[in-house]
PQR file with spaces between the fields and no chain letter, atoms N, CA, C, O and H, PARSE charges and radii, in Angstrom:
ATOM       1  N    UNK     1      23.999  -23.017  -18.514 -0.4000 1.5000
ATOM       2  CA   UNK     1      23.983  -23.641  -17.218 -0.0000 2.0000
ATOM       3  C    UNK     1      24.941  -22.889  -16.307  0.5500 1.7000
ATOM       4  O    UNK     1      25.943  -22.348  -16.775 -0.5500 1.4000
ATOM       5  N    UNK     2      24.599  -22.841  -14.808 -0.4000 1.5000
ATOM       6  CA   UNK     2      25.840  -21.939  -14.057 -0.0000 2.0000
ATOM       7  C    UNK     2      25.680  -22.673  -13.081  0.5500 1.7000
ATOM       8  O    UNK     2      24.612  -22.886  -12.507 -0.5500 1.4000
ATOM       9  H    UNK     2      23.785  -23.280  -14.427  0.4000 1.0000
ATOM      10  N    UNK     3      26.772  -23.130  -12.813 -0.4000 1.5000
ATOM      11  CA   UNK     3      26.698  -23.969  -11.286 -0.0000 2.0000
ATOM      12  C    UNK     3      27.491  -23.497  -10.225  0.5500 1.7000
ATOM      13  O    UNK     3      28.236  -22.566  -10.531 -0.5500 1.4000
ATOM      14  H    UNK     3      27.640  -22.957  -13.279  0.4000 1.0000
ATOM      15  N    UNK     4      27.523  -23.808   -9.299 -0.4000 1.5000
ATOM      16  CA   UNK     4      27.665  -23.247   -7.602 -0.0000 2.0000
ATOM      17  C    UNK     4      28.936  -24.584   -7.011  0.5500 1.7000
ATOM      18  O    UNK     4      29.084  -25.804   -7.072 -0.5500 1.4000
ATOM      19  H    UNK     4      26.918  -24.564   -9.050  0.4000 1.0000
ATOM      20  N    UNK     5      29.509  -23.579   -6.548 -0.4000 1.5000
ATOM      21  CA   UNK     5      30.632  -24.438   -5.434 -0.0000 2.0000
ATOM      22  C    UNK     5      30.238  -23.867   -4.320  0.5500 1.7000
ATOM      23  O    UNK     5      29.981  -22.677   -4.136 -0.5500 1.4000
ATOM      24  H    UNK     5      29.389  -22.588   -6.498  0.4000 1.0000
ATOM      25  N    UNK     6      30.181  -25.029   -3.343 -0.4000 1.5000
ATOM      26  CA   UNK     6      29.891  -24.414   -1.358 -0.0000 2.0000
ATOM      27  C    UNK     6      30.868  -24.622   -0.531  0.5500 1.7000
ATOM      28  O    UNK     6      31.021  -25.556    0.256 -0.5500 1.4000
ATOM      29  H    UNK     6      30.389  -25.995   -3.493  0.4000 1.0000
ATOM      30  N    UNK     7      32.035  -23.021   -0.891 -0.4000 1.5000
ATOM      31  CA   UNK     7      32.821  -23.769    0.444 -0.0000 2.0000
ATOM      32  C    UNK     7      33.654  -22.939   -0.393  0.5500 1.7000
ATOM      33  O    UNK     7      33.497  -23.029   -1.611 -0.5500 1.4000
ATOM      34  H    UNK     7      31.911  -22.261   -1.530  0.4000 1.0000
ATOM      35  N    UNK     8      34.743  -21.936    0.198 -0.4000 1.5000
ATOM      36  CA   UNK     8      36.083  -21.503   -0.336 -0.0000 2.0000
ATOM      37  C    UNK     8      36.835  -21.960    0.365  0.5500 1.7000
ATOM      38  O    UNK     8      37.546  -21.099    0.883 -0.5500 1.4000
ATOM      39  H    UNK     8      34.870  -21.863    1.187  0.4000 1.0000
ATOM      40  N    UNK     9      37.135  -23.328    0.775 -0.4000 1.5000
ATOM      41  CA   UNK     9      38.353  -24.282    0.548 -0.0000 2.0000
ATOM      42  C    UNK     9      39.004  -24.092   -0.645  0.5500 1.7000
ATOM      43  O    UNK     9      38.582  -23.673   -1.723 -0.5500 1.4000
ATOM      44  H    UNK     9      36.557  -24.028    0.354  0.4000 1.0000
ATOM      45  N    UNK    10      40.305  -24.530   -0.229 -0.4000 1.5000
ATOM      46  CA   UNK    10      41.249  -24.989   -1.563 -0.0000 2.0000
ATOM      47  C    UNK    10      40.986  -25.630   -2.775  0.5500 1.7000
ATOM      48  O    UNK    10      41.296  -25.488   -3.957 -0.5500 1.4000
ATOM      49  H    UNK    10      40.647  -24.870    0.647  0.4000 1.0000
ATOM      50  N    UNK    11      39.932  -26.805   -1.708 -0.4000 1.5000
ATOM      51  CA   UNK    11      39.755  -27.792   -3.201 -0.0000 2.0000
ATOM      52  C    UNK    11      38.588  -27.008   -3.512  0.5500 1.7000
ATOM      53  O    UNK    11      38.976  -26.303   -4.443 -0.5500 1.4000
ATOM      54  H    UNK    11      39.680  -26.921   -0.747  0.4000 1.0000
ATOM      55  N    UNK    12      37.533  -26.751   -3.307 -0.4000 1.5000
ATOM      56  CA   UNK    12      36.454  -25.431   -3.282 -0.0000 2.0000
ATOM      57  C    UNK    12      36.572  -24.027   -4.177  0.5500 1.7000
ATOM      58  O    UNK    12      35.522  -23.607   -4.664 -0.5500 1.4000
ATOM      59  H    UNK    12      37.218  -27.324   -2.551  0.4000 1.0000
ATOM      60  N    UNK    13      37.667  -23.366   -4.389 -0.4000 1.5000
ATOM      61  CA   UNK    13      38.300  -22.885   -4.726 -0.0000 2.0000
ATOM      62  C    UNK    13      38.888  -23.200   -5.964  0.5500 1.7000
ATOM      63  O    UNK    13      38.820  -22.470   -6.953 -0.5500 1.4000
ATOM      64  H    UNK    13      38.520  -23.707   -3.994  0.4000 1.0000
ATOM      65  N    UNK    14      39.608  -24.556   -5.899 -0.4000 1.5000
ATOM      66  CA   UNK    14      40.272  -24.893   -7.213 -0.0000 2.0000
ATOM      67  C    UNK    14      38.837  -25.401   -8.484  0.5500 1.7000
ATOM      68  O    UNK    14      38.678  -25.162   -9.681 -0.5500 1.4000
ATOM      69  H    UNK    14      39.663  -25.148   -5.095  0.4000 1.0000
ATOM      70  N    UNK    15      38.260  -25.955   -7.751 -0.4000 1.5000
ATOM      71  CA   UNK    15      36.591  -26.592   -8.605 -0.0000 2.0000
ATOM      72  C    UNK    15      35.875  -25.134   -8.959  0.5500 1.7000
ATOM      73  O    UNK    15      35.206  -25.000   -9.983 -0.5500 1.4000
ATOM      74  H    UNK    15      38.390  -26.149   -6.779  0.4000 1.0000
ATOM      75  N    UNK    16      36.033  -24.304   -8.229 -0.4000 1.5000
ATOM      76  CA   UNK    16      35.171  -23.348   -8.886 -0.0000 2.0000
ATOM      77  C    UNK    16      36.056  -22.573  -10.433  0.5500 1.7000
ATOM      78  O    UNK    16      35.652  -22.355  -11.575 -0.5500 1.4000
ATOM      79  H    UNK    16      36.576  -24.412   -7.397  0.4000 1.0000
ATOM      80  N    UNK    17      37.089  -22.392   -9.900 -0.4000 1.5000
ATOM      81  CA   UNK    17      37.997  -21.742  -10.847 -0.0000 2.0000
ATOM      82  C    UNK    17      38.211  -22.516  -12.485  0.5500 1.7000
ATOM      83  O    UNK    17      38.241  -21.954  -13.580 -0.5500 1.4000
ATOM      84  H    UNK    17      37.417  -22.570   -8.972  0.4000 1.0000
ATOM      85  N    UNK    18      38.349  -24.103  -12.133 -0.4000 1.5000
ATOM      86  CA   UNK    18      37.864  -24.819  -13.038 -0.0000 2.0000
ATOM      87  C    UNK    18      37.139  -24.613  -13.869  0.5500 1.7000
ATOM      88  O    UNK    18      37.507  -24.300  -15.001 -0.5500 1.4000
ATOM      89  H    UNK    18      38.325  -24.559  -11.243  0.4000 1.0000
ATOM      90  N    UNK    19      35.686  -24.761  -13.447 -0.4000 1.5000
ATOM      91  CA   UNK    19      34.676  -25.124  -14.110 -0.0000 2.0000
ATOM      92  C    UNK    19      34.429  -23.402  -14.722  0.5500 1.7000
ATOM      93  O    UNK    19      33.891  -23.282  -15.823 -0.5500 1.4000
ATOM      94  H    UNK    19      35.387  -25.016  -12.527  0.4000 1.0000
ATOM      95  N    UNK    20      34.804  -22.274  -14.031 -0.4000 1.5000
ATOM      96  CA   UNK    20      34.569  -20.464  -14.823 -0.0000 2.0000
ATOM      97  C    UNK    20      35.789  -20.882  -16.350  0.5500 1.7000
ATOM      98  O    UNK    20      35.556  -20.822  -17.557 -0.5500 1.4000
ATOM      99  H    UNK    20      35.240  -22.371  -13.136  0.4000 1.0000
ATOM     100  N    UNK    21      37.333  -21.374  -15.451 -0.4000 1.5000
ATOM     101  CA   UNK    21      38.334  -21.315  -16.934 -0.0000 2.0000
ATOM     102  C    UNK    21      37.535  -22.274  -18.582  0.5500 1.7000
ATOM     103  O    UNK    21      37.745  -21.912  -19.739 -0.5500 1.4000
ATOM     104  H    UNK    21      37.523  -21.423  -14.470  0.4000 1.0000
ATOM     105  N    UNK    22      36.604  -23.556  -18.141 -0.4000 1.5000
ATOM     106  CA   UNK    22      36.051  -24.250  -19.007 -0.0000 2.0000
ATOM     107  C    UNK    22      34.835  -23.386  -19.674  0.5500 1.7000
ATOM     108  O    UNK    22      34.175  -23.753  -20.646 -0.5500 1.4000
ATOM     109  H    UNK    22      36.433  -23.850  -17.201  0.4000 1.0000
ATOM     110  N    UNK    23      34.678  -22.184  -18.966 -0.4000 1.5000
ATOM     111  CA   UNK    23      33.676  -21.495  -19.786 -0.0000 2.0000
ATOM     112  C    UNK    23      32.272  -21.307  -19.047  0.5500 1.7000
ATOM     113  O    UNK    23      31.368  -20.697  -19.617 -0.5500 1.4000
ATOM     114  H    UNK    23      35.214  -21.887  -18.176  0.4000 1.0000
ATOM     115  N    UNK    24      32.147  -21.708  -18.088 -0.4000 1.5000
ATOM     116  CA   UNK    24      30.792  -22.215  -17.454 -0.0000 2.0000
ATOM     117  C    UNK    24      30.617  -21.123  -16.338  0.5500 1.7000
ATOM     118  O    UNK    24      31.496  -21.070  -15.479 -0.5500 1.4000
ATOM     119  H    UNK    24      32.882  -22.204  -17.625  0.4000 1.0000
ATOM     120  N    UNK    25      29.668  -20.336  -16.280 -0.4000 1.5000
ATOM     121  CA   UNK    25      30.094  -19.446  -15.258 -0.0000 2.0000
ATOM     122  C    UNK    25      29.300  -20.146  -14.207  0.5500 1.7000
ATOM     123  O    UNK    25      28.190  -20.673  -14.269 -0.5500 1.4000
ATOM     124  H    UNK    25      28.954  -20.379  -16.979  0.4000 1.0000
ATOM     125  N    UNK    26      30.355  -19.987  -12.985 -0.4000 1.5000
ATOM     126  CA   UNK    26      30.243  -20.438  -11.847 -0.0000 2.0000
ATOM     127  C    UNK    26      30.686  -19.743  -11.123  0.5500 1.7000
ATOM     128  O    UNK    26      31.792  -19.205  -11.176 -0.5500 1.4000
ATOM     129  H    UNK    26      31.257  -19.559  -12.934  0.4000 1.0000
ATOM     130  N    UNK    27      29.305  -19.589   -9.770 -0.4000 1.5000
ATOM     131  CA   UNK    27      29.466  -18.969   -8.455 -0.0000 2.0000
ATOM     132  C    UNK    27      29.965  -19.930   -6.979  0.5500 1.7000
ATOM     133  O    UNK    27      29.831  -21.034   -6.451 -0.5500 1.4000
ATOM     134  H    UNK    27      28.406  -20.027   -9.727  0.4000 1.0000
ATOM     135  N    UNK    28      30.414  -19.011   -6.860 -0.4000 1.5000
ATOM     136  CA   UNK    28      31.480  -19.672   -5.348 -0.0000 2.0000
ATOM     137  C    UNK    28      31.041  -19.154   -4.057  0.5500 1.7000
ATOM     138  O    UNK    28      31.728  -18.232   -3.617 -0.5500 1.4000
ATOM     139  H    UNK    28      30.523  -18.114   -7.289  0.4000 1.0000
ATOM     140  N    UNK    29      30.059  -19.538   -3.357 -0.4000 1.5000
ATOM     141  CA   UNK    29      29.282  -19.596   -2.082 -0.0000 2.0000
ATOM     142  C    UNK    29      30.184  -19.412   -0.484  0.5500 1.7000
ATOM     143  O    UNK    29      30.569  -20.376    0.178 -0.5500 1.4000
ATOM     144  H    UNK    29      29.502  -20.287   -3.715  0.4000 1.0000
ATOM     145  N    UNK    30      30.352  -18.197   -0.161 -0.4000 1.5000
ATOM     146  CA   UNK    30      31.696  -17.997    1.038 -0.0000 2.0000
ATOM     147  C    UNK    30      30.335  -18.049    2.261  0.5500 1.7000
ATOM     148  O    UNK    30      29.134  -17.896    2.037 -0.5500 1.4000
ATOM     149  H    UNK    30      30.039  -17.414   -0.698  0.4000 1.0000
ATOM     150  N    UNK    31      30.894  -18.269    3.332 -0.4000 1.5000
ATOM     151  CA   UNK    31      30.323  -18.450    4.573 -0.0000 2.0000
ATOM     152  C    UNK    31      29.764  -17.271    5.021  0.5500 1.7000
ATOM     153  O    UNK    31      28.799  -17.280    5.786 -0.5500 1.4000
ATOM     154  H    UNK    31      31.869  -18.393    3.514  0.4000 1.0000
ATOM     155  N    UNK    32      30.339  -16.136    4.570 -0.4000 1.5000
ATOM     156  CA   UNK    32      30.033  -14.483    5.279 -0.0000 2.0000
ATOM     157  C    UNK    32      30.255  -13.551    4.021  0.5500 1.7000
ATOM     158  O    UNK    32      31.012  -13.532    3.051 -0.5500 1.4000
ATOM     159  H    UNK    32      31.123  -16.129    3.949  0.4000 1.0000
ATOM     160  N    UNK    33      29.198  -12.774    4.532 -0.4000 1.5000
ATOM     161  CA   UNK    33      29.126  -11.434    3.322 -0.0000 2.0000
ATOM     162  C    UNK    33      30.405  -10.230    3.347  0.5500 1.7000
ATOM     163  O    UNK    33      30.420   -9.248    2.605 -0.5500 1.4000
ATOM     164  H    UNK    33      28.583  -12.790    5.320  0.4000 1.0000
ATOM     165  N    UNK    34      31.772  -10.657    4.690 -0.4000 1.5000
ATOM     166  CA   UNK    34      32.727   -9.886    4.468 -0.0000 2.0000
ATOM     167  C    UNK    34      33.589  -10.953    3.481  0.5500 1.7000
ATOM     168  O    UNK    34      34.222  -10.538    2.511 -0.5500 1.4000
ATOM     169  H    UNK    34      31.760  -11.454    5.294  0.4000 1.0000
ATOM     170  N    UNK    35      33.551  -11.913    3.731 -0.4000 1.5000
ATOM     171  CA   UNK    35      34.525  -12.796    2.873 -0.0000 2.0000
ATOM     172  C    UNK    35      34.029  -12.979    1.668  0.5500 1.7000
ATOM     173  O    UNK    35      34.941  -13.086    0.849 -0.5500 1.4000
ATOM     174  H    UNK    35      33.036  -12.250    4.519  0.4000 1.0000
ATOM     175  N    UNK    36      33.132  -13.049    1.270 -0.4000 1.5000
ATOM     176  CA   UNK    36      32.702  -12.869   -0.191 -0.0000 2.0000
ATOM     177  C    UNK    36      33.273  -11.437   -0.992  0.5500 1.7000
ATOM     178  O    UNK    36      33.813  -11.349   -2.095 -0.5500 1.4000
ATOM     179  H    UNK    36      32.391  -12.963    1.936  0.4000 1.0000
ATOM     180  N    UNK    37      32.956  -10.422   -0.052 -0.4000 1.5000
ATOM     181  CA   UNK    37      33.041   -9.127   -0.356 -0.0000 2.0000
ATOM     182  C    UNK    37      34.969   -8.912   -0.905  0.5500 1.7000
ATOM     183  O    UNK    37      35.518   -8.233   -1.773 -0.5500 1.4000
ATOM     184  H    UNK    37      32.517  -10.493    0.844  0.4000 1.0000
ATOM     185  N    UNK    38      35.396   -9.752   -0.005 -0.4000 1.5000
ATOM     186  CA   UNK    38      36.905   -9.474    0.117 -0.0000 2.0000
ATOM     187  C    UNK    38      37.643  -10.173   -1.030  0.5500 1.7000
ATOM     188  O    UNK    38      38.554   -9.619   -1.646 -0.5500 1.4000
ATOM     189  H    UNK    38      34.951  -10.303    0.700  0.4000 1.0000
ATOM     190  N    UNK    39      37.206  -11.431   -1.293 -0.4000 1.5000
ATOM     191  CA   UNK    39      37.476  -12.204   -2.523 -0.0000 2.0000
ATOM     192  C    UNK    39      37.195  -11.899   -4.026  0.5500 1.7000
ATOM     193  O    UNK    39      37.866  -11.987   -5.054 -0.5500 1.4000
ATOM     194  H    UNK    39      36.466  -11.881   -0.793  0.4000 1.0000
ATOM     195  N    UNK    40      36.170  -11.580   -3.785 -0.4000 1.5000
ATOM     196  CA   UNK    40      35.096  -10.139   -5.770 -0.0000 2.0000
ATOM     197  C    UNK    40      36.325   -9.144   -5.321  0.5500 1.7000
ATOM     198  O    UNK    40      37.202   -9.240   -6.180 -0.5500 1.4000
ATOM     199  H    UNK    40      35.625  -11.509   -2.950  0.4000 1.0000
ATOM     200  N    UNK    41      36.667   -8.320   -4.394 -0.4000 1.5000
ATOM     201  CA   UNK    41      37.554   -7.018   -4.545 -0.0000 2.0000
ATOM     202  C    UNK    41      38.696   -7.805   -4.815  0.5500 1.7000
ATOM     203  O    UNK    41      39.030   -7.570   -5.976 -0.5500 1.4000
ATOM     204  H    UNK    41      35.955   -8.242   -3.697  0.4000 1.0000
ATOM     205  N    UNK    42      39.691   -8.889   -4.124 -0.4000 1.5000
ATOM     206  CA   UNK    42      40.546   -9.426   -4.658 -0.0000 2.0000
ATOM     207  C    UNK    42      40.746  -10.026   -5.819  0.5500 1.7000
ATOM     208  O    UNK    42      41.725   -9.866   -6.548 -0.5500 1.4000
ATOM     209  H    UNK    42      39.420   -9.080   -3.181  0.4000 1.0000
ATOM     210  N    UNK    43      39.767  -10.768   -6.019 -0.4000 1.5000
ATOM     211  CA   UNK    43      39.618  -11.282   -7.414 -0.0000 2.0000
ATOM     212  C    UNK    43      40.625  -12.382   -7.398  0.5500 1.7000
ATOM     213  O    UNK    43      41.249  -12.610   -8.434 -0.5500 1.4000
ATOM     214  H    UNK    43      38.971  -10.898   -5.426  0.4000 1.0000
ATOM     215  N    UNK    44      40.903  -13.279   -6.030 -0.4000 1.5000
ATOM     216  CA   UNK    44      41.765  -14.638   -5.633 -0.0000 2.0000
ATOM     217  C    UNK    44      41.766  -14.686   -4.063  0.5500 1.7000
ATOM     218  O    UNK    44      41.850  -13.830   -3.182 -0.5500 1.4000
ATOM     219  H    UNK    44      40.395  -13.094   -5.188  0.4000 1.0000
ATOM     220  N    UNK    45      41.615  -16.287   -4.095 -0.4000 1.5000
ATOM     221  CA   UNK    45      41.955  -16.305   -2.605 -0.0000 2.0000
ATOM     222  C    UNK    45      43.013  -16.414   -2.011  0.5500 1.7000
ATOM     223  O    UNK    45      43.494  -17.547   -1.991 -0.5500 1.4000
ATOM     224  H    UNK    45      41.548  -16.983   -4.811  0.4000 1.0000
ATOM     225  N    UNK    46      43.562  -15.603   -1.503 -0.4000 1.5000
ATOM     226  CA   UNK    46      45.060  -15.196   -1.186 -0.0000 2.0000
ATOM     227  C    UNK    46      45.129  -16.385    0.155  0.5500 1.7000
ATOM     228  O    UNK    46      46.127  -17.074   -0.056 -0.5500 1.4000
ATOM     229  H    UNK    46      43.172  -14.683   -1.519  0.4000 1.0000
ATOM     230  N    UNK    47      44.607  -16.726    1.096 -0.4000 1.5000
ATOM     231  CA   UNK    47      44.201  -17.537    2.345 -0.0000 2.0000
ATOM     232  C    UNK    47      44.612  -19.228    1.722  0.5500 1.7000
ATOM     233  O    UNK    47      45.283  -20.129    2.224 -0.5500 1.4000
ATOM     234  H    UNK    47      43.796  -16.167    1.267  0.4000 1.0000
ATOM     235  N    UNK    48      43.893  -19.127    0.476 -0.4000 1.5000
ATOM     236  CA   UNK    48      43.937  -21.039    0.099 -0.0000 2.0000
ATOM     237  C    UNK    48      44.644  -20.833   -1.277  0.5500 1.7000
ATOM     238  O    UNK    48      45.572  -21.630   -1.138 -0.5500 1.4000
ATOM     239  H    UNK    48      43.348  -18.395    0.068  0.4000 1.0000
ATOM     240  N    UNK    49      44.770  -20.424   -2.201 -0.4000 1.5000
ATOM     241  CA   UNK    49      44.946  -20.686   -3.266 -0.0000 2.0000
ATOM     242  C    UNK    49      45.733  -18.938   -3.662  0.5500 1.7000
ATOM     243  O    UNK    49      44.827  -18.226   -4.096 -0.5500 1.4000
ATOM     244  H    UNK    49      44.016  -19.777   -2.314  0.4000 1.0000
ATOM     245  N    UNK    50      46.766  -18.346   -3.627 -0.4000 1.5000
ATOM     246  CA   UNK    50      47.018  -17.166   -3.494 -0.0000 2.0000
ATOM     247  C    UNK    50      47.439  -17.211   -5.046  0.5500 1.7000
ATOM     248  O    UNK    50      47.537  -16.027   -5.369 -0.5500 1.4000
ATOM     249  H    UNK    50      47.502  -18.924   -3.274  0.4000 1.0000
ATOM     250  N    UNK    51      47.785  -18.160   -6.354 -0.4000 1.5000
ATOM     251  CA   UNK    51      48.495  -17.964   -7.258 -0.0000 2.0000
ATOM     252  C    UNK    51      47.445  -18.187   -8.513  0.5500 1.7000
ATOM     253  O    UNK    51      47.580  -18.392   -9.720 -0.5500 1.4000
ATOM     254  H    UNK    51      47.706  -19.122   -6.092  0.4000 1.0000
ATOM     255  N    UNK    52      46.925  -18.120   -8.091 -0.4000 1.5000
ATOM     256  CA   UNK    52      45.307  -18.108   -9.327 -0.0000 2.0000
ATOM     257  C    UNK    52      44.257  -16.664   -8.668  0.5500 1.7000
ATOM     258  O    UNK    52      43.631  -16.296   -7.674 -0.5500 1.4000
ATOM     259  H    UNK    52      46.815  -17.953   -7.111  0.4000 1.0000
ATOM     260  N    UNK    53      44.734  -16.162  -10.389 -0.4000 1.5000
ATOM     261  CA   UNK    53      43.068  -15.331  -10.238 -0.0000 2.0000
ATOM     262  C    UNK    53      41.736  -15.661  -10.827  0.5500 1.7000
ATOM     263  O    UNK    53      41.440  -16.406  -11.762 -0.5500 1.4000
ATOM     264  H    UNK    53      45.242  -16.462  -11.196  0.4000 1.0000
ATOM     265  N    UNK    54      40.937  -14.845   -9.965 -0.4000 1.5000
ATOM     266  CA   UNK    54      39.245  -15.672  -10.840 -0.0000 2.0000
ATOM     267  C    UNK    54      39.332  -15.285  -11.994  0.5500 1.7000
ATOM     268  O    UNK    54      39.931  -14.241  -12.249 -0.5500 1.4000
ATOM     269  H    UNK    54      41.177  -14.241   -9.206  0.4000 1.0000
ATOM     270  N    UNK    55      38.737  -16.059  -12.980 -0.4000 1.5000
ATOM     271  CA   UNK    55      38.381  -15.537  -14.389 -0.0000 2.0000
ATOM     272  C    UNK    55      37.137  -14.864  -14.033  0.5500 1.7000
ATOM     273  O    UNK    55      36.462  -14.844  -13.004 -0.5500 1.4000
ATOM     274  H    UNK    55      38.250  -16.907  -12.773  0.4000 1.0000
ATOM     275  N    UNK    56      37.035  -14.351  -15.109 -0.4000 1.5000
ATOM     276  CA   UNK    56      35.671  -13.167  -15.142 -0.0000 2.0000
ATOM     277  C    UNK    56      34.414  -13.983  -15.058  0.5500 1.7000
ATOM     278  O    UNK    56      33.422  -13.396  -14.626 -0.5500 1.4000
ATOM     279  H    UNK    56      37.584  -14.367  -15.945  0.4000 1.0000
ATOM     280  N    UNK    57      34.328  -14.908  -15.311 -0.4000 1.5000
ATOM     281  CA   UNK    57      33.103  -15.508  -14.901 -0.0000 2.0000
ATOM     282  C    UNK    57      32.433  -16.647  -13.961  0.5500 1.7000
ATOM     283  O    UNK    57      31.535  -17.476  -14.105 -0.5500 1.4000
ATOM     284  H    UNK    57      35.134  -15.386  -15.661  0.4000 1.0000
ATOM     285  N    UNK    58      33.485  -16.200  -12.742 -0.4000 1.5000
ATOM     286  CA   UNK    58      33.623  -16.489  -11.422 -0.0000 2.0000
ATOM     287  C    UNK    58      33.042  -15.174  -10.479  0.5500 1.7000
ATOM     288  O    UNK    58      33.510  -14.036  -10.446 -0.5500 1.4000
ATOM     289  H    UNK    58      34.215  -15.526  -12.626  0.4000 1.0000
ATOM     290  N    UNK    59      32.052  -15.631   -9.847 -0.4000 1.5000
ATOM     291  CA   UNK    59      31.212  -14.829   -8.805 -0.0000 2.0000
ATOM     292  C    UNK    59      31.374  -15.255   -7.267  0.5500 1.7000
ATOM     293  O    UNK    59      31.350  -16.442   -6.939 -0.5500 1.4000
ATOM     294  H    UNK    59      31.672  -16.556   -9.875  0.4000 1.0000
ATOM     295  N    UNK    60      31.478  -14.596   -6.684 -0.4000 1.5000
ATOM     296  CA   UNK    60      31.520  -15.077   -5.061 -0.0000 2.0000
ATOM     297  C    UNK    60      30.510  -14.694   -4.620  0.5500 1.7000
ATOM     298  O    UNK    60      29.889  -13.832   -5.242 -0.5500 1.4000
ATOM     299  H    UNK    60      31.497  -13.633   -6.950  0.4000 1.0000
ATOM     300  N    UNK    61      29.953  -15.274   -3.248 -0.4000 1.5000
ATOM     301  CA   UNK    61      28.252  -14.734   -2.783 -0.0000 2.0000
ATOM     302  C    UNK    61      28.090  -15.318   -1.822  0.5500 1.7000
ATOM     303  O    UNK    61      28.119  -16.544   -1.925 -0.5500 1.4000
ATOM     304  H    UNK    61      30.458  -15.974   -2.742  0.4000 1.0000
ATOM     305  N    UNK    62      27.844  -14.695   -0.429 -0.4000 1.5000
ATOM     306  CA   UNK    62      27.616  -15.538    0.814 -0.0000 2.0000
ATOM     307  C    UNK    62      26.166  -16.076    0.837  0.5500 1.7000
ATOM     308  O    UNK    62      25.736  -16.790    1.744 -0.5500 1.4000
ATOM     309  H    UNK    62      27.820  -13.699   -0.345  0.4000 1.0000
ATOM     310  N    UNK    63      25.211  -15.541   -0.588 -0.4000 1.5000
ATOM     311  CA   UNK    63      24.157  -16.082   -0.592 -0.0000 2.0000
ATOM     312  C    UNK    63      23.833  -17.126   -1.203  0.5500 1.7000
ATOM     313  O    UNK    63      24.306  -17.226   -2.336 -0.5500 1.4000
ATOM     314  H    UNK    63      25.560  -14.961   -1.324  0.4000 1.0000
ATOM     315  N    UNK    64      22.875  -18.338   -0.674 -0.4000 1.5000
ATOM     316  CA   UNK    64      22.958  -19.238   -1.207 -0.0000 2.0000
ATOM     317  C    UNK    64      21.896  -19.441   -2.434  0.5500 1.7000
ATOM     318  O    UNK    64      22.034  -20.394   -3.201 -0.5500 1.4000
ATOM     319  H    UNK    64      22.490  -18.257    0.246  0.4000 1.0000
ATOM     320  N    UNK    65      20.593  -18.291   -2.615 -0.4000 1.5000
ATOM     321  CA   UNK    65      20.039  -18.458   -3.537 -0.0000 2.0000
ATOM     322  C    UNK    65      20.446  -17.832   -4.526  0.5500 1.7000
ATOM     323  O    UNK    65      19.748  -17.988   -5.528 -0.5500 1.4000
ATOM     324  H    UNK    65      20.481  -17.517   -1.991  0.4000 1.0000
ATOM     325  N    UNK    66      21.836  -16.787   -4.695 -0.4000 1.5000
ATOM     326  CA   UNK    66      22.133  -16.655   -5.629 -0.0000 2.0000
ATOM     327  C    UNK    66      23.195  -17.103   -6.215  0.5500 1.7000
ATOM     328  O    UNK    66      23.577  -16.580   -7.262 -0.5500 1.4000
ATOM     329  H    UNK    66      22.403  -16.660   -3.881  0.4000 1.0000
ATOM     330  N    UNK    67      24.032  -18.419   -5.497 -0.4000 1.5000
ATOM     331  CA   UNK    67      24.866  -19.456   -5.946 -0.0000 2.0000
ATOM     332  C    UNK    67      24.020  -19.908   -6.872  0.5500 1.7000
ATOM     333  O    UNK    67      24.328  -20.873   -7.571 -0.5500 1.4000
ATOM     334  H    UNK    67      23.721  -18.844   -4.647  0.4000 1.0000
């Protein structure tokens, strides 16, 4: 199963990171294809949540059919 968070908010952010650390890979749905882009190269959201990195099976994607 892979489920989708909509929204890189904090709490957005913290739910996605969640549910990748429990094992579940989950994609995280950003508003724009630079902010998606910027978050996969960062690999954390420095803006909401700067002290957590994604686990590896955390995806970002301004697209919504591939959330």
């Amino acid at each position: 199963m892979k489920t989708a968070v909509i929204g890189t908010t904090t709490w957005g952010t913290t739910l996605a990171i969640t549910l990748a650390r429990r094992g579940l890979p989950a994609a995280l749905w950003a508003r724009t294809a630079e902010e998606a882009v910027r978050l996969t190269k960062e690999r954390q959201n420095k803006t909401r949540l700067p002290d957590y990195e994604f686990p590896p099976s955390l995806s970002v994607t301004a697209s919504l059919k591939e959330a």
